[in-house]
C-alpha positions as CSV (number, residue, x, y, z in Angstrom):
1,X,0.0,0.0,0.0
2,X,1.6,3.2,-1.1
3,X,2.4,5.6,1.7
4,X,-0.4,8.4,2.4
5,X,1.4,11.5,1.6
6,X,1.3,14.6,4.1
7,X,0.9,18.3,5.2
8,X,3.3,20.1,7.0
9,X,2.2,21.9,10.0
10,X,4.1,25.5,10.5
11,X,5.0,25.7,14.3
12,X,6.2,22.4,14.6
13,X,7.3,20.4,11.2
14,X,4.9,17.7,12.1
15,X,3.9,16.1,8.9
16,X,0.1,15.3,9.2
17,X,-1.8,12.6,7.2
18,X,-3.6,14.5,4.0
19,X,-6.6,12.2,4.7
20,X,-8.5,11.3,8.1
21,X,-11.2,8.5,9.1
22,X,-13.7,10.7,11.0
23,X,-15.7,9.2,13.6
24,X,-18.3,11.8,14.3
25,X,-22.0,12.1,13.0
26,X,-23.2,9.3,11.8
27,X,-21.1,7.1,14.4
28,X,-21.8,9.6,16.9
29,X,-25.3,9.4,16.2
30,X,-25.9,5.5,16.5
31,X,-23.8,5.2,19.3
32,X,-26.1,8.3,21.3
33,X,-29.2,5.9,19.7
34,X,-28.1,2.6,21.0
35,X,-29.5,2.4,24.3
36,X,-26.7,-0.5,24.2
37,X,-24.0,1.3,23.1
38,X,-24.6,4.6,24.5
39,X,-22.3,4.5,27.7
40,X,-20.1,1.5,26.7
41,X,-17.6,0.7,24.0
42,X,-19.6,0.3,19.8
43,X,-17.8,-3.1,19.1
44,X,-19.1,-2.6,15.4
45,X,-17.2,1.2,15.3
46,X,-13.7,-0.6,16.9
47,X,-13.7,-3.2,14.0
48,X,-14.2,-0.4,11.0
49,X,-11.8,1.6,12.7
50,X,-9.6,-1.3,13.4
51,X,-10.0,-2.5,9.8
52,X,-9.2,1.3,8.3
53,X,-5.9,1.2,10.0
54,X,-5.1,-2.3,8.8
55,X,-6.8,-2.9,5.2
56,X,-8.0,0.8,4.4
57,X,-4.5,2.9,4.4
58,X,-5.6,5.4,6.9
59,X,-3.0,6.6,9.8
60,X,-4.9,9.6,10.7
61,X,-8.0,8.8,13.3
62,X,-10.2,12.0,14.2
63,X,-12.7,11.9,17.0
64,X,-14.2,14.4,20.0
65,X,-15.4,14.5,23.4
66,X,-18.9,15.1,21.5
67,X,-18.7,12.4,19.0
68,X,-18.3,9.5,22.5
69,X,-16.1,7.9,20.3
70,X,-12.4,8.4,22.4
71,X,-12.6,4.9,23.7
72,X,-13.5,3.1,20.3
73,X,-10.2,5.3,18.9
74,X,-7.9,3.8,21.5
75,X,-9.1,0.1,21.8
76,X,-8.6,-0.2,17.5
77,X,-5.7,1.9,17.9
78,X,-4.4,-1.2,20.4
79,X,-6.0,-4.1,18.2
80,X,-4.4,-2.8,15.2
81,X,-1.3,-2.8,16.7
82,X,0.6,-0.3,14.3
83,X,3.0,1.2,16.5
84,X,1.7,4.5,18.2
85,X,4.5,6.7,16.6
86,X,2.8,5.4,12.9
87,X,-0.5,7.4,13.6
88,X,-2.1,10.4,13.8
89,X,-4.5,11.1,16.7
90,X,-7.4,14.4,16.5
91,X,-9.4,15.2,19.3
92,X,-11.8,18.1,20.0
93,X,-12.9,19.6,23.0
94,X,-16.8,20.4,23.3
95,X,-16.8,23.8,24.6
96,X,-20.8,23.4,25.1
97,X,-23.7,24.1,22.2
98,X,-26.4,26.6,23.0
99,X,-27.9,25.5,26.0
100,X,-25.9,22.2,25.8
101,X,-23.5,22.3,28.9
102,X,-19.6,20.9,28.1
103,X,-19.1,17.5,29.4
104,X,-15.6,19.6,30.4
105,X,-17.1,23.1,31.7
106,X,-13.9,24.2,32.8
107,X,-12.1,24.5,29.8
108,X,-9.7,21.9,27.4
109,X,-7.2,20.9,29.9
110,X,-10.0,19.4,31.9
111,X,-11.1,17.8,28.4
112,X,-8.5,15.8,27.0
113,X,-7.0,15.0,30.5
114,X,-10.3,12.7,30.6
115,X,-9.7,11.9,26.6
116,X,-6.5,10.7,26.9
117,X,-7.7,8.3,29.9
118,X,-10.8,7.4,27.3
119,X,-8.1,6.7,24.7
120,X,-5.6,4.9,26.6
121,X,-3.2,7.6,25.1
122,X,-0.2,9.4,26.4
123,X,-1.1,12.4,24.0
124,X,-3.0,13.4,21.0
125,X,-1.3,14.8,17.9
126,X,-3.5,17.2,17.2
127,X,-6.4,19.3,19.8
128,X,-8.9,21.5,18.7
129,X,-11.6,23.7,19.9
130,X,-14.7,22.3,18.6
131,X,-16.8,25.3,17.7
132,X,-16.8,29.2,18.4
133,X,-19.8,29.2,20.7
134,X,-18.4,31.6,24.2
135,X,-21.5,32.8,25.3
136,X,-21.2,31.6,29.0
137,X,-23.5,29.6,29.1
138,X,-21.8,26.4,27.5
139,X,-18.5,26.6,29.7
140,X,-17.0,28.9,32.4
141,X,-14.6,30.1,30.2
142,X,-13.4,32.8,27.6
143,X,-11.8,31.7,24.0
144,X,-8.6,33.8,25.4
145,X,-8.7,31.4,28.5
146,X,-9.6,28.2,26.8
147,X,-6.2,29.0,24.3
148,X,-4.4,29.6,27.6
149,X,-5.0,26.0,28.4
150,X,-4.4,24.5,25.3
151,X,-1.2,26.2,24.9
152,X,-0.3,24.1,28.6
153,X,-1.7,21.0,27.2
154,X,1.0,21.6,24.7
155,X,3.8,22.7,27.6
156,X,3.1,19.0,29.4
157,X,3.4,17.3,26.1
158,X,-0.5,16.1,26.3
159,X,-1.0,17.5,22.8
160,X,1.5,18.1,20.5
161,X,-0.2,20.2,17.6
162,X,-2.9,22.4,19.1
163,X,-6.0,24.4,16.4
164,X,-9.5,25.1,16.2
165,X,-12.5,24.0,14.5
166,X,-15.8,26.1,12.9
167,X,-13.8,29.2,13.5
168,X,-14.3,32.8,11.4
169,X,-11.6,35.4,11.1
170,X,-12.9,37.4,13.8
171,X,-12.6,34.6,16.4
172,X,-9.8,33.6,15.1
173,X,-8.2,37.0,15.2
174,X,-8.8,37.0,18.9
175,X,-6.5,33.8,19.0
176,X,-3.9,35.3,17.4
177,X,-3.7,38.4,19.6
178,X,-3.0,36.1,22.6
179,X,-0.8,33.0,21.6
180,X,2.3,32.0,22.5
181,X,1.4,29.1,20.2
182,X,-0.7,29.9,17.3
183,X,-3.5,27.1,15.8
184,X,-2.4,24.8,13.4
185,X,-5.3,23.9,12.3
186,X,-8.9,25.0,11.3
187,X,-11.6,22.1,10.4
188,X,-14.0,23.5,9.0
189,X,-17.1,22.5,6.9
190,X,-15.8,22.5,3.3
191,X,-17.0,21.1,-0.1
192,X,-18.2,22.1,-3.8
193,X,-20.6,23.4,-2.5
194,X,-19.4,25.7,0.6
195,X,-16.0,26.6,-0.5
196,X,-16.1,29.1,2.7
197,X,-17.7,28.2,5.4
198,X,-17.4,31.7,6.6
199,X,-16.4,34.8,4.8
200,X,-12.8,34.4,3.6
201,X,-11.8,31.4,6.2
202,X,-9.8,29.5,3.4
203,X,-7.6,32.6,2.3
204,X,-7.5,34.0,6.0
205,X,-5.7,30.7,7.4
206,X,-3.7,30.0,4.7
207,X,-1.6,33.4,5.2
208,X,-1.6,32.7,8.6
209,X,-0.2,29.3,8.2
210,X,-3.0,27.8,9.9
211,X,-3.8,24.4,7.5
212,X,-8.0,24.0,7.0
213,X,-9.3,20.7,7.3
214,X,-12.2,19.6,5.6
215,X,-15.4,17.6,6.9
216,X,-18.1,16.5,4.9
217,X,-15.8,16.7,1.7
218,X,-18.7,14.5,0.0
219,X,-21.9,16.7,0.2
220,X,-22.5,17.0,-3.5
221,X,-22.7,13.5,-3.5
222,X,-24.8,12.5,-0.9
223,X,-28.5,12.3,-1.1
224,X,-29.9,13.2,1.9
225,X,-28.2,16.4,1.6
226,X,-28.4,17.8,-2.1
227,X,-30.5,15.9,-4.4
228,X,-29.4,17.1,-7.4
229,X,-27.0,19.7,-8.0
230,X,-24.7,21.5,-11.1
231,X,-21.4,19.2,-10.6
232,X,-23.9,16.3,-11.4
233,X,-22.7,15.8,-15.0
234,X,-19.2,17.6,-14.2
235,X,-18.3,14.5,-12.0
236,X,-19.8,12.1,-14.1
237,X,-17.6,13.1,-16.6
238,X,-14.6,13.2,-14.6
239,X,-15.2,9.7,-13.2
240,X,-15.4,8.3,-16.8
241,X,-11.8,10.2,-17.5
242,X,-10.1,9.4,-14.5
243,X,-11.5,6.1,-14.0
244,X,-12.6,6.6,-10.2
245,X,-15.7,6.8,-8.7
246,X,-17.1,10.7,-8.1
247,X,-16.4,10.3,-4.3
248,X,-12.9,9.9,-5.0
249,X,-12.7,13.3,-7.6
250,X,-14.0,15.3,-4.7
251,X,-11.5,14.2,-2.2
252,X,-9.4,14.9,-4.5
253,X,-10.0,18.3,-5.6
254,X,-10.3,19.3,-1.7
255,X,-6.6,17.9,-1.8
256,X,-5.3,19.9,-4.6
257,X,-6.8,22.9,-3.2
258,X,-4.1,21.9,-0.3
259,X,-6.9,21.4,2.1
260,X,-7.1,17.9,4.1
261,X,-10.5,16.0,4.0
262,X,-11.4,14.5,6.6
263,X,-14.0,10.9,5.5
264,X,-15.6,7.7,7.0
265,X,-17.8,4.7,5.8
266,X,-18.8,1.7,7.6
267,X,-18.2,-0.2,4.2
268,X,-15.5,-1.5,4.0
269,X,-15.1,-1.6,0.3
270,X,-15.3,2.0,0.3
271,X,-12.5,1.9,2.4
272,X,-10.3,0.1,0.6
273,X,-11.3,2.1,-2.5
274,X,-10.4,5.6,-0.5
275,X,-7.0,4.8,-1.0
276,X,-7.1,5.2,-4.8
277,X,-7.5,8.8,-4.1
278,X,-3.6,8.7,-4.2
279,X,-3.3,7.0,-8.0
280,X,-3.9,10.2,-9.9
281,X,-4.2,13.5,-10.0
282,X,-7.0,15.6,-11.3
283,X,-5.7,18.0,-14.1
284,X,-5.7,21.8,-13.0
285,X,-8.3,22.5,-15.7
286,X,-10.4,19.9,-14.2
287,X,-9.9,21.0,-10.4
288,X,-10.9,24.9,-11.7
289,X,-13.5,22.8,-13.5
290,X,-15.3,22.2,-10.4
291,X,-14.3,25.2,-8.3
292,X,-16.5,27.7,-11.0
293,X,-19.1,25.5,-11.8
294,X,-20.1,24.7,-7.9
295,X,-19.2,28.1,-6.2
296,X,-23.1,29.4,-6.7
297,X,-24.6,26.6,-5.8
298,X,-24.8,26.5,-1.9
299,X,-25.3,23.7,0.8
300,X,-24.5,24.3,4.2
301,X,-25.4,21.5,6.5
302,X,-23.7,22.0,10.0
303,X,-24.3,25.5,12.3
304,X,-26.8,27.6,10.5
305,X,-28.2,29.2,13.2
306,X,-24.2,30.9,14.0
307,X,-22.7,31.0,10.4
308,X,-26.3,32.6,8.8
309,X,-27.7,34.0,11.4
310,X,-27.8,37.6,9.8
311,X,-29.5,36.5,6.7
């Protein structure tokens, strides 16, 4: 299996898989459905994970102390047995929804203390701060004050590579004011689709140096979510031409675009078929291709009520 290739984070040099298996939503949701599963370990989720690190080509696991999925993380992380050094570990802290309290009110140090004990980790690669919500009500603390704890989680050696997640330029900006340790990441929303998930995100963190990771890279393609939409007979074409399946042309143009999508499946042949999305390489007329044809069209699924509030 060829090697995944990788991104370079700015502060540090790590090198970060370009492609993570996300464990959030879908796995998030049947777990919180399963009166079974709903406070103990999702055997099912452990063996897809377990079989993405071993068959699929994936090194980069992401997961949150909203998704409930830490402990599935670290018990396929211990059944795959790839040696820790090997992979890439994301977590999130939940800094609280509306009226949905933090499971960690007190800020992110509090969060992945209990993560890492969840995971059966000594540290994460990579922490973020889930969403942009500081309205007191969701935790005790301010974004200045939350940063101030992340940058210790990175002093003790508990994270190694610390970001954000959902975040605009203004929030962001107040980040950057305070840090020792700038973010190093921002996931983010991003398709066909919703190239910005807020006003100028993608530009804005790329001249900070701040890489944007992508979730829900396959919108246009799924369903539920946009039943029919301009790329339609775009990707078809591109499929025939490249000889891939449509899913793998979008991860790939949110590659190319030097952004790192983040996927998941419970099949497992999808998987295995994720990992073609490093055989070719989509033609830079083809990648603009996309860009101009999609960038009217617009699907946001995630945080409406924050991101569209004024409209």
């Amino acid at each position: 299996m060829p090697p995944v290739p990788s991104f370079t984070l700015a502060r540090t040099g790590d090198k970060i898989p370009a492609i993570a298996f996300g464990s959030g939503t879908k796995h998030q949701i049947k777990k919180k459905g399963d009166p079974n599963t709903k406070d103990s370990i999702d055997q099912s989720l452990v063996d897809v994970l377990t079989f993405a690190l071993t068959k699929g080509g994936f090194t980069h696991l992401d997961t949150a102390e909203v998704y409930t999925t830490r402990v599935e993380i670290g018990q396929a992380i211990k059944d795959s047995k790839i040696p820790r050094d090997k992979l890439w570990v994301t977590d999130k802290w939940n800094q609280g929804w509306g009226e949905r309290r933090s499971e960690s009110p007190s800020g992110p140090y509090e969060s992945l203390t209990k993560g890492l004990k969840l995971l059966g980790l000594d540290y994460v690669d990579l922490f973020l701060i889930h969403a942009p919500f500081f309205d007191g009500k969701g935790s005790d603390v301010t974004v200045e004050e939350a940063w101030k704890q992340m940058e210790q989680l990175v002093d003790e050696g508990k994270a190694r590579n610390i970001g954000v997640s959902n975040f605009d330029e203004p929030i962001l900006k107040k980040i950057l004011a305070v840090s020792k340790y700038k973010p190093q990441v921002n996931q983010i929303e991003h398709h066909a689709y919703l190239q910005n998930q807020s006003p100028g995100i993608v530009d804005f963190c790329k001249k900070n140096e701040i890489l944007v990771e992508a979730f829900s890279p396959l919108t246009p393609i799924v369903p539920a979510k946009v039943k029919e939409g301009p790329l339609d007979p775009i990707l078809a074409e591109l499929s025939s031409k490249y000889g891939v399946n449509s899913g793998l042309i979008l991860l790939r143009w949110v590659y190319q675009n030097g952004i790192l999508p983040i996927t998941t499946s419970t099949n497992k042949e999808r998987l295995v078929e994720t990992v073609k999305v490093w055989d070719f390489e989509l033609e830079p007329a083809d990648v603009e291709k996309i860009t101009t044809a999609s960038k009217d069209f617009h699907f946001r699924g995630f945080f409406k009520d924050y991101f569209e509030k004024d409209k």
